[in-house]
N, C-alpha and C positions, 0 to 999 in steps of 0.2 A: 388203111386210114387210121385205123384206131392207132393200129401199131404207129404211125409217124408218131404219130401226137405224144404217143408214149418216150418215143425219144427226144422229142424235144428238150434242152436241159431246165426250162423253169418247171416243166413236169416233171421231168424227174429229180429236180430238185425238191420241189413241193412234195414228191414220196416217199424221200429218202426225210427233208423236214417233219413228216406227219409220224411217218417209220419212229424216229425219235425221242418225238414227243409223247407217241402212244407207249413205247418204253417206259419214259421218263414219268408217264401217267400211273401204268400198273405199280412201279416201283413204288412212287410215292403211295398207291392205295395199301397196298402192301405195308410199307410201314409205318402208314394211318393207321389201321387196323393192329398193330403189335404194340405202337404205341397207345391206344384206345384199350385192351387188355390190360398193359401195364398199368393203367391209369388206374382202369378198376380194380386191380388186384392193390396198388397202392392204398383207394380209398375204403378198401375191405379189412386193408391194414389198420391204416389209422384210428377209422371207426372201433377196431378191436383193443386198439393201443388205448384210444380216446375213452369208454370203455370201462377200462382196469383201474386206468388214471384217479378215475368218475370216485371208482369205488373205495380206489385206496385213500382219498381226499376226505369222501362220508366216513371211511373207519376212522382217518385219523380226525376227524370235525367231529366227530362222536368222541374219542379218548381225549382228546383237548378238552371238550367240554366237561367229560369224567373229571379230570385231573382238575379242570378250574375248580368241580365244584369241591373237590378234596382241599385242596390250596385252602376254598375259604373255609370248609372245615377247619383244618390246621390254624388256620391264621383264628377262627375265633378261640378256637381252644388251646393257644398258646396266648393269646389277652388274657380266656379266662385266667388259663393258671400264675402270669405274671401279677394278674389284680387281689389275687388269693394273700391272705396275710401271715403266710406262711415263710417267705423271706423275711418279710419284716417283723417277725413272733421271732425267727430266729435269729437277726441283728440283732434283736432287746433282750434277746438271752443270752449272746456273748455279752453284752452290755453288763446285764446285772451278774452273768458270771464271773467278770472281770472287778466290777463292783464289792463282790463279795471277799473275795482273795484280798482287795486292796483293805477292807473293814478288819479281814481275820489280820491283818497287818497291823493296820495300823490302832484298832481299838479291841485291845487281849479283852474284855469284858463280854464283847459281843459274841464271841467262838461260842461258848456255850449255851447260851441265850437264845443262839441261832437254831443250837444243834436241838436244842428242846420246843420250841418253834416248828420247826421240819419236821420232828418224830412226829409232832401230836397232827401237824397237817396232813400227811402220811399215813398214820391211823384213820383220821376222819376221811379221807377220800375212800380208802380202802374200807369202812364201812359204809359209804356211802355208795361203792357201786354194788353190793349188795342189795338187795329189797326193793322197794317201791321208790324211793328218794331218786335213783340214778334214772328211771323213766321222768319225773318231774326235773330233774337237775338237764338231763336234756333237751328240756324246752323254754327250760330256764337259765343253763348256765353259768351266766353274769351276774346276776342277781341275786339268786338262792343260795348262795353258798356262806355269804355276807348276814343274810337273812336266819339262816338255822343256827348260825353261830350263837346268836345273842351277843356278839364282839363287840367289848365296849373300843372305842379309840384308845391309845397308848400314848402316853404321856412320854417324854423321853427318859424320865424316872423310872419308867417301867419297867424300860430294859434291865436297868443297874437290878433293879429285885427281880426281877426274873433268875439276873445272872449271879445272884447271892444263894436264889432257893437250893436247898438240896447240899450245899456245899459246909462243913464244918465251924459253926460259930457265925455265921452269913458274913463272910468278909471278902470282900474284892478282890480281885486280883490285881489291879491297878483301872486308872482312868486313862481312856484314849482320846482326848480333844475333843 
């Protein structure tokens, strides 16, 4: 009895169906399960990748920030030194160097006048940064130097005997304009 039934063909089609499917079950659990590893060994990855990413991001969000705050270093202390009157002391010294060439030119009286002018200011600096005077002239500069002179104003006559003193019989050399 059992046995008919067994041959039956919707039973044994129904066994040979379940046969199949109970395959086609293991198999897929099977590579549920490899796929399910893979998965985690992926997310084991990532997280390690994710990670590194993390860190290398903070070191460079760290040197970024280093480097800005250099940049505004640089950026104030390339203002300051553009705001420094040291380009423009030195345009007003080609100025009056170029000034001076044109006077030795054009008015012979002043050449000498000048050159004794210059010694005596030359002298007086150079006793001046000796002693006590170059500490106060340091904090005074602009002012004290005009001051210790007792320099009267010069008249433009003043030049012409300036440029007479010293020289045989006080006679000019000529007049420059």
């Amino acid at each position: 009895m059992i046995m008919d039934y067994l041959k039956h063909p919707f039973v044994l089609g129904l066994g040979l169906g379940l046969a199949a499917a109970a395959l086609v079950w293991i198999a897929a659990w099977g590579k549920r399960r490899r796929l399910g590893r893979e998965s985690s060994r992926l997310r084991e990855h990532l997280h390690t990748q994710m990670e590194i990413s993390a860190r290398g991001n903070e070191s460079l969000r760290e040197e970024l920030g280093e480097l800005r705050r250099q940049n505004e270093n640089l950026r104030i202390t390339n203002a300051t030194l553009n705001q420094k009157s040291g380009k423009a002391e030195l345009r007003a010294l080609a100025v009056y160097d170029r000034a001076l060439h044109l006077m030795y030119e054009q008015a012979p009286g002043f050449a000498p006048a000048w050159e004794r002018v210059l010694k005596a200011a030359e002298d007086e600096v150079q006793k001046a940064e000796r002693g006590l005077i170059p500490l106060i002239r340091k904090a005074f500069r602009p002012s004290l130097p005009a001051a210790d002179r007792e320099a009267k104003p010069l008249a433009s006559g003043d030049l012409d005997q300036e440029a007479t003193k010293g020289k045989p019989g006080g006679v000019e050399q000529g007049s420059g304009g």
